[in-house]
C-alpha positions in Angstrom: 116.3 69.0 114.5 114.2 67.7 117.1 110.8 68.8 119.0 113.1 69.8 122.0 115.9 71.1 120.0 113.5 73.6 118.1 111.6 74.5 121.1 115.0 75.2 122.7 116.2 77.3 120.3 113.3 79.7 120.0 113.1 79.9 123.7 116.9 81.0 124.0 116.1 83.3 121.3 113.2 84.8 123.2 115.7 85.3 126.3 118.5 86.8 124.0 116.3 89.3 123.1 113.8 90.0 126.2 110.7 89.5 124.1 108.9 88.3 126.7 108.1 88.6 130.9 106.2 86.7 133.0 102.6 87.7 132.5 102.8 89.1 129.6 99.5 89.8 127.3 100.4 88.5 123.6 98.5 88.5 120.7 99.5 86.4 117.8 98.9 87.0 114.1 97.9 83.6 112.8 97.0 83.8 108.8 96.8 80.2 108.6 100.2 79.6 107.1 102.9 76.9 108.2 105.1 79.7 110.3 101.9 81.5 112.1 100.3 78.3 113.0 104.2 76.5 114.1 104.2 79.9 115.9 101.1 80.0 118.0 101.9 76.3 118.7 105.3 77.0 120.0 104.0 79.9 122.5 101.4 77.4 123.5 103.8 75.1 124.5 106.2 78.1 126.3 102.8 79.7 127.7 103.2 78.1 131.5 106.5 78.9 131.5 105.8 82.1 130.8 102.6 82.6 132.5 101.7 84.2 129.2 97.9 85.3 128.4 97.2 84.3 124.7 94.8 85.6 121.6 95.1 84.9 118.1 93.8 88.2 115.6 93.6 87.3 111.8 93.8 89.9 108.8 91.5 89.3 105.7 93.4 91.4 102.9 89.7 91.3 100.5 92.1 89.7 97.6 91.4 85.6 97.9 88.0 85.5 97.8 86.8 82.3 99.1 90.5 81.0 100.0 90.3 83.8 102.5 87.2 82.8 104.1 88.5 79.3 104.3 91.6 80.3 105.9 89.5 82.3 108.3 87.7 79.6 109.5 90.7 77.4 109.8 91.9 79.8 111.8 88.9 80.0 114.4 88.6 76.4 114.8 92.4 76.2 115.7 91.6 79.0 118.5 88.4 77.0 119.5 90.4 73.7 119.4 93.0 75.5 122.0 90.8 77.8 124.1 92.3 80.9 122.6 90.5 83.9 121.9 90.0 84.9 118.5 89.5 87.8 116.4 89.3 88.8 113.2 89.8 92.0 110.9 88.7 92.7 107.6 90.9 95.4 105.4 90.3 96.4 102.2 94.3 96.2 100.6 93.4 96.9 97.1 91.8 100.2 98.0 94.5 100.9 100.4 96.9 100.3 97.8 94.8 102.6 95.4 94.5 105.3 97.5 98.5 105.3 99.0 99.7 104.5 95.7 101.6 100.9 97.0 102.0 97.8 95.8 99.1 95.7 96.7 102.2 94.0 98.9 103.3 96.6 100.5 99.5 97.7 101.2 99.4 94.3 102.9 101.9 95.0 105.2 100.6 98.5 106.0 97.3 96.8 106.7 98.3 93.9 108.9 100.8 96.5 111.2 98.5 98.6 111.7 96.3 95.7 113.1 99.2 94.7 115.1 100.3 97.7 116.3 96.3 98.7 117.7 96.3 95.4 119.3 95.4 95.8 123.3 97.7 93.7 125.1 101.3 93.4 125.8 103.0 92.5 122.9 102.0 91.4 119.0 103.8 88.3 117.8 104.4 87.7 114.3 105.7 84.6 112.5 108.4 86.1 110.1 111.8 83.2 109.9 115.3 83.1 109.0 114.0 82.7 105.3 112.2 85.7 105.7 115.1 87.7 107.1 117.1 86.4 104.0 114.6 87.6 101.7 114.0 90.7 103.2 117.9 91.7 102.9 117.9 90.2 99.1 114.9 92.5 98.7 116.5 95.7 100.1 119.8 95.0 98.5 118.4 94.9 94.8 116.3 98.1 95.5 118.8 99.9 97.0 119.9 100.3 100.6 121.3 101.8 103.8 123.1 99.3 106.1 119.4 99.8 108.5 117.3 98.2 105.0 120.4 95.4 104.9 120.0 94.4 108.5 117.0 92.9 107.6 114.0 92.4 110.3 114.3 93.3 113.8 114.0 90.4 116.5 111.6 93.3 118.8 110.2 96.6 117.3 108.6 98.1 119.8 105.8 96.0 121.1 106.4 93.8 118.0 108.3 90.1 118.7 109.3 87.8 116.3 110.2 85.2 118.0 111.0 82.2 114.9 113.9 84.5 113.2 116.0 81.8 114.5 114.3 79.2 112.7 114.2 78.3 108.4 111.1 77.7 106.6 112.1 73.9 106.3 112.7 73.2 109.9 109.2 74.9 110.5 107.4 72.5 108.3 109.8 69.2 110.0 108.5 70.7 113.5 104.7 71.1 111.8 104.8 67.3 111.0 106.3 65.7 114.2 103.4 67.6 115.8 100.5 66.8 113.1 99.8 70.3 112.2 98.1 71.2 109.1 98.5 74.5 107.7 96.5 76.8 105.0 98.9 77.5 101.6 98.4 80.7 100.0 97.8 81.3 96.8 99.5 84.0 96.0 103.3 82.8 97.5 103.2 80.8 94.6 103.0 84.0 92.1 105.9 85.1 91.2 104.5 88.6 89.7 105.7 89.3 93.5 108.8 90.6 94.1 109.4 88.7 97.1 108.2 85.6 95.7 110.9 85.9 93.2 113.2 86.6 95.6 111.8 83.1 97.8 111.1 80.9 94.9 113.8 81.3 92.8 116.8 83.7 94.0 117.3 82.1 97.0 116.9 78.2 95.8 119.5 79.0 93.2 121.4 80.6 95.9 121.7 77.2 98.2 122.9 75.1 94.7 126.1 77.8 95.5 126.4 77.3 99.0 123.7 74.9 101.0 123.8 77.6 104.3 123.4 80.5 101.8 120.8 81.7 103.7 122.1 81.2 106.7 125.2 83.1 106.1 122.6 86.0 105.0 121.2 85.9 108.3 124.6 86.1 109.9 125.9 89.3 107.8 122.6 90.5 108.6 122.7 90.5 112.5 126.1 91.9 112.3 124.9 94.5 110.8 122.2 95.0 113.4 124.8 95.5 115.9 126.8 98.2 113.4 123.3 100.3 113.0 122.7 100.3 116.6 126.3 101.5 117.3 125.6 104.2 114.0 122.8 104.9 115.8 123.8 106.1 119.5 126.5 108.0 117.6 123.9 109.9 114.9 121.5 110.7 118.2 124.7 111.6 119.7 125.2 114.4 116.6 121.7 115.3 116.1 122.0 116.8 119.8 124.9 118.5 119.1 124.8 120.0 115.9 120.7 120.3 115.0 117.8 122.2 116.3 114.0 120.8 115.9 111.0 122.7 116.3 107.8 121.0 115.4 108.0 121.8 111.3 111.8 122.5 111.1 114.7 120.9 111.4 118.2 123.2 111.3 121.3 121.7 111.6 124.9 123.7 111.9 127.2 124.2 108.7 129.7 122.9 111.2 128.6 119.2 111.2 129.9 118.8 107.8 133.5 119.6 109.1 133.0 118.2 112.1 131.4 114.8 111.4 132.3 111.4 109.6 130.2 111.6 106.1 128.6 108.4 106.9 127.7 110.3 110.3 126.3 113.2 108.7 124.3 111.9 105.8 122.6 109.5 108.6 121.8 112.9 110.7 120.3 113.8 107.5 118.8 111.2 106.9 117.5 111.2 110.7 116.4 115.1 110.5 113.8 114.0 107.4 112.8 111.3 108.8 112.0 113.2 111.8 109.3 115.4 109.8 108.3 113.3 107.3 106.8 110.6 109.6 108.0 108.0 107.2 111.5 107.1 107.4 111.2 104.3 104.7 110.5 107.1 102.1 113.6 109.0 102.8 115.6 107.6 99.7 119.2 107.4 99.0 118.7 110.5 96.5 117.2 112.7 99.4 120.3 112.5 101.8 122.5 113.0 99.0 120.9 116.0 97.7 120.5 117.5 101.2 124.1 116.8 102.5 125.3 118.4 99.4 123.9 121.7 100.4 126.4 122.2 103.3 128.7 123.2 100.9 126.5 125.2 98.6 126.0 128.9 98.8 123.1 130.4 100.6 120.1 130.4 99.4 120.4 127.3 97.0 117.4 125.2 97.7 115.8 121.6 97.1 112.9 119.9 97.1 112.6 116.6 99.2 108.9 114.4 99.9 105.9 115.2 101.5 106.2 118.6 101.1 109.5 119.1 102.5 112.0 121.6 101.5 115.7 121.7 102.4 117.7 125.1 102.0 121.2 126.0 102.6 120.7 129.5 104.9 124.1 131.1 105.9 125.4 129.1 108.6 122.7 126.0 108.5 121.1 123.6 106.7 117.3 124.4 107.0 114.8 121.5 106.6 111.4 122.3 106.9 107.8 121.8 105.6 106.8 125.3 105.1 106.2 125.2 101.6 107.5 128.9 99.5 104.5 129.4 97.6 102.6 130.6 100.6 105.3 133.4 101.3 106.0 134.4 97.8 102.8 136.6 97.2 103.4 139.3 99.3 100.1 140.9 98.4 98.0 138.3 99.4 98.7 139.5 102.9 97.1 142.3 104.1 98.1 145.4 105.3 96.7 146.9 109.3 96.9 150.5 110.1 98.6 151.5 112.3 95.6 154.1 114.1 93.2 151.3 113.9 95.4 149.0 115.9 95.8 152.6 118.1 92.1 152.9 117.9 91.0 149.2 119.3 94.8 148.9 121.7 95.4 145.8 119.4 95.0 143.9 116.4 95.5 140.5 114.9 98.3 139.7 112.3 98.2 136.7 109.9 100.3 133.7 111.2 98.8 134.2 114.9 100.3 137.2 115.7 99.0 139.8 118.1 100.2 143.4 118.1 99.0 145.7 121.0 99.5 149.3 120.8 99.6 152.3 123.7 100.1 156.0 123.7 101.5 157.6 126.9 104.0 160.7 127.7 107.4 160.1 128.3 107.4 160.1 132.5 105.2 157.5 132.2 107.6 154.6 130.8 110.7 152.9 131.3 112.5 152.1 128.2 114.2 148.9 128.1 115.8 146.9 125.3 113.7 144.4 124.0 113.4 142.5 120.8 109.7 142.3 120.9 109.0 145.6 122.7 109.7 149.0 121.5 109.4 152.7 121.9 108.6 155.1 119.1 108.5 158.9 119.2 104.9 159.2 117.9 105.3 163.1 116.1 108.4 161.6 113.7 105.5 159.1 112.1 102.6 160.1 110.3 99.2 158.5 110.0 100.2 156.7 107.0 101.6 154.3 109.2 100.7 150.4 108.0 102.1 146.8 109.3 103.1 145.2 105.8 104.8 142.6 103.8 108.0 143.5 102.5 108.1 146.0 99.0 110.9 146.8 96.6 112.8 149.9 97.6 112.3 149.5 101.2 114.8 150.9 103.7 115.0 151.5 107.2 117.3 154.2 109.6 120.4 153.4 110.3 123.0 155.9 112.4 124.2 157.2 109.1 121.4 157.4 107.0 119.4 154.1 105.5 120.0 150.8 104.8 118.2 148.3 102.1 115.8 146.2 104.2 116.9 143.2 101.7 120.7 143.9 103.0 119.3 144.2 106.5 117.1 140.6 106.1 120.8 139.6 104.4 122.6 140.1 107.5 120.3 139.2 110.2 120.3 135.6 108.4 116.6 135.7 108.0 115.8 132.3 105.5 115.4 134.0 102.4 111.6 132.0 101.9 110.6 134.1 104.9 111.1 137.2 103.8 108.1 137.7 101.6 105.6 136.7 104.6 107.7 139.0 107.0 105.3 141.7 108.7 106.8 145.5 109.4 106.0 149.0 110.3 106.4 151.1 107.3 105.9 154.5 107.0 106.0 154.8 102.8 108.9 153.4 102.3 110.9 154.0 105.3 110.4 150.9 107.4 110.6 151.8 111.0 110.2 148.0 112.7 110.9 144.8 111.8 109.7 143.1 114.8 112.4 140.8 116.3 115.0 141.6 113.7 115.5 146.0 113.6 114.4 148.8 114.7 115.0 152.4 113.0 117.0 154.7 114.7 114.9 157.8 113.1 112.1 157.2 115.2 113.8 156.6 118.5 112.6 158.5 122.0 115.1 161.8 122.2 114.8 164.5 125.3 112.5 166.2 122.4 110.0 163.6 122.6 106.2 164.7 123.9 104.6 161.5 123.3 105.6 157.9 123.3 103.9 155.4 121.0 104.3 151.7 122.5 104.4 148.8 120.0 104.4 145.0 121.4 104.5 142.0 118.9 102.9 138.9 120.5 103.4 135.2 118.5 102.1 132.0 118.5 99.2 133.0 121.5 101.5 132.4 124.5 103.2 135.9 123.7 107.0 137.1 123.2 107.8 140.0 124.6 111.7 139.8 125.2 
């Protein structure tokens, strides 16, 4: 392939893709290696075309010792050489891997996106290749994999562009040498302790003595199955919006989306709804969407444990996923009770999990009584000064028209998730609960035409206040 042919095909590749516009800011990550240094040569070349405004950054990992210095300066004198601004970042990868318990690989990776991804211009451009792509599907294949992990690398993500996916690591070096280029080799893509050096050095050689465009057909399978995730995609989003409900720690999605909804559909919603609190899609494992789906057809209650500290639990007519961990609500007497005439005494009182209650005595002319979850009216003489806001006890029941009914068959059939229910604040009176704010209310302590004085009760949450 020729100067012009490569050029050409990289610049068609940019278009395809709408990497770049006219006056764009890039930075480029140059390590020193053949691609990064064919890469910053190629956008020098495309740079008045583009009216692009270039900078190189470089990563030191802290592994290669004085290789890493010397790659360094190569680096700087290539940017001095070209009038490109330069600068470089230090990272310590083996206590990142230490401390996040990765590879010292993947910590690598963490390390350099994290660079890129800070970087204050336009766009980040990053050198991976076709061989790259190739290796990253072998690599997701043999671990294990959703169609996303076997589409390999994305030509754009976000303000990330990888402009030489279109491009082997052969034709890189042929377009290095018609230019007289030099390049920095590192070490350690000569280890094969690596996973991915296995998977470059040896899988994929023996690969192309089976068929010389073996990697090429990768690639191919691979962007077809870019297109296929996408489409996936728009149709999971599509189902999320439907059939789930997000709040910032929880996740519920409706029973009915496993009737409703291709599997492949609903384990990606899933999959999606994790991913959505754990911050870290690339942990959600196969395991977790299998184990989660599985619960739409469990009975309520059945629960399981997923990363992070992430809990999914089938609860009636959902599938809860949510980072409220149980041990917090199991120990009821941990939380502590509030009497009821101190909160008369002060007008209010605060409740554990930002709760404000507000309390006020007044004769019956004086109020309106509506019907409102969050607001209600007591007859004050039908409760004694026992009166506490509590946690939940053994035993408890609360009026009903006909006599009393279990709070646990009350917190049953209001749906209430069953790791709730020890953390759940109500009025009790012994053991006759008279409130459970937002859920029941006791019919023995309503107002009747015998009532002489009125005790309003309002439950106010998360410091903006509810009192519908």
């Amino acid at each position: 392939m020729s100067r012009r042919e490569f050029e050409s095909r990289i610049r068609n590749y940019i278009a395809e893709n709408d990497m770049l516009k006219k006056g764009d800011r890039v930075t480029v990550g140059v390590s020193g290696g053949a691609d990064s240094v064919c890469l910053i040569f190629v956008l020098l070349r495309l740079r008045d075309e583009f009216d692009l405004s270039l900078s190189v950054v470089h990563v030191m990992h802290g592994i290669r010792g004085e290789e890493a210095v010397r790659d360094r300066d190569f680096v700087q004198k290539f940017c001095e050489k070209y009038g490109l601004g330069f600068k470089c970042v230090e990272k310590d990868v083996p206590r990142i891997a230490s401390l996040n318990r990765m590879s010292i690989e993947e910590a690598g990776r963490f390390a350099r996106y994290e660079v890129f991804n800070n970087m204050d211009t336009d766009k980040t451009a990053v050198a991976h290749n076709a061989d790259d792509m190739a290796e990253t599907v072998l690599f997701n294949l043999f671990r294990g994999s959703s169609i996303r992990g076997l589409s390999g690398i994305a030509p754009v993500s976000g303000r990330i562009i990888r402009p030489l996916l279109c491009v082997q690591r052969r034709q890189i070096e042929e377009y290095l040498k018609e230019n007289g280029l030099t390049f920095m080799t590192d070490s350690t893509n000569l280890d094969n302790d690596y996973a991915r050096n296995k998977i470059r050095n040896i899988i994929l050689p023996c690969a192309g003595e089976v068929n010389f465009r073996a990697s090429d057909h990768i690639n191919e399978t691979a962007h077809d199955l870019q297109k296929t995730d996408s489409f996936l995609e728009e149709l999971t989003r599509e189902a999320f919006e439907r059939y789930a409900i997000k709040a910032p720690d929880t996740v519920k999605i409706n029973i009915k989306a496993a009737d409703e909804l291709n599997e492949v559909i609903l384990k990606r919603l899933v999959y999606m709804a994790v991913g959505e609190l754990s911050g870290a899609k690339k942990d959600v494992s196969r395991v977790h969407v299998d184990d989660t789906a599985a619960l739409f057809s469990m009975q309520s209650g059945k629960r399981i444990s997923l990363i992070y500290g992430l809990y999914a639990e089938r609860c009636f007519d959902h599938v809860l996923i949510t980072r409220e961990e149980v041990p917090q609500y199991m120990d009821a007497e941990e939380l502590p009770e509030v009497r009821l005439d101190l909160i008369m005494r002060e007008g209010m009182a605060k409740l554990p999990g930002n709760v404000t209650v507000k309390a006020r005595l007044v004769k019956p002319e004086d109020t309106v009584i509506e019907d409102l979850r969050y607001t209600k009216w007591f007859d004050y003489d039908k409760m004694s000064d026992g009166a506490v806001f509590r946690t939940k006890r053994p035993g408890d029941v609360i009026g009903v028209k006909n006599g009393n009914k279990k709070v646990k068959d009350v917190l049953t059939e209001e749906k209430i998730p069953r790791f709730k229910r020890g953390s759940l604040y109500m009025l009790a009176d012994g053991d006759k609960v008279l409130w459970i704010p937002g859920v029941r209310y006791s019919e023995h302590c309503k107002i009747t035409e015998d009532t002489r004085k009125v005790l309003i009760l309002s439950w106010e949450e998360n410091e903006v206040g509810r009192q519908d």
